[in-house]
C-alpha positions in Angstrom: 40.3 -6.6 112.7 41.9 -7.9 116.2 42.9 -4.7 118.0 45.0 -6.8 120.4 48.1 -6.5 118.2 47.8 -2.7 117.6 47.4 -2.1 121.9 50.0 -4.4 122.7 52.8 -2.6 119.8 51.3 0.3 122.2 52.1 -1.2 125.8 55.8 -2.4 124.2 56.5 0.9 122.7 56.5 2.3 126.4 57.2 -0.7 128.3 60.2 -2.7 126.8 60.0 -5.5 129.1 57.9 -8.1 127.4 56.4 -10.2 130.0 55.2 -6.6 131.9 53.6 -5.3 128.4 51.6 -8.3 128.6 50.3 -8.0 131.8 49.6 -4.2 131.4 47.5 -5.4 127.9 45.4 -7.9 130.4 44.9 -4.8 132.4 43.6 -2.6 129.5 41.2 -5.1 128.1 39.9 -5.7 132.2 39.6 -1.5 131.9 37.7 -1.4 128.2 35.6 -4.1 129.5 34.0 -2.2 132.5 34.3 1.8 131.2 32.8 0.3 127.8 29.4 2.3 128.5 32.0 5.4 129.0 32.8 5.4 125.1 31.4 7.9 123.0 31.9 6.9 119.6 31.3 11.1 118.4 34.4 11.8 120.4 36.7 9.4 119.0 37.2 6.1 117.2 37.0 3.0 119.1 40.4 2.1 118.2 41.4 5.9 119.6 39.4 5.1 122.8 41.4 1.9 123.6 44.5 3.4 122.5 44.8 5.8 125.0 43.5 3.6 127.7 46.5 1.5 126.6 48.7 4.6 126.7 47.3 5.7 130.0 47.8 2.2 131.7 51.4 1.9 130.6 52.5 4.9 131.5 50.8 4.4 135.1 53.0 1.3 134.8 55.9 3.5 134.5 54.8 5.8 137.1 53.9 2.8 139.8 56.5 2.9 143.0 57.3 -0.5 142.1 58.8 0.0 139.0 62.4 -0.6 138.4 64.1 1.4 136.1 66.0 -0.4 133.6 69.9 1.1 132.2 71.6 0.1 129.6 75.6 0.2 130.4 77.9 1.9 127.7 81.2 0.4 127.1 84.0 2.8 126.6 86.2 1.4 125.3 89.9 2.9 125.1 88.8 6.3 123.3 90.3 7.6 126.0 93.9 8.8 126.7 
């Protein structure tokens, strides 16, 4: 099976924005491709392994200084007096 649908549900879970999930799935597959002698199969399953590099490369997303933090505005209505 593909794992590019399991990483991506991965990069979208932490990173709503679906244009930036994407670019941060190119990212992961660049970062599987060069640290693939780094895998160690008695460690983890491969599927594990390129899980948390997904993880790990969103949540650096998150982290970068060029991030922009998105809100959500909440409508109050008249609840109040």
């Amino acid at each position: 099976r593909s794992a590019s649908p399991r990483l991506f549900a991965i990069c979208l879970r932490l990173l709503p924005d679906r244009a930036e999930a994407e670019d941060v799935l190119q990212e992961v597959f660049t970062a599987i491709w060069h640290k693939a002698e780094q895998f160690d199969p008695s460690r983890a399953s491969a599927m594990a392994w390129m899980g948390m590099i997904a993880r790990n490369r969103a949540i650096d997303r998150l982290r970068s200084p060029g991030h922009a933090v998105r809100t959500t505005a909440i409508e109050l209505g008249d609840e109040l007096p």
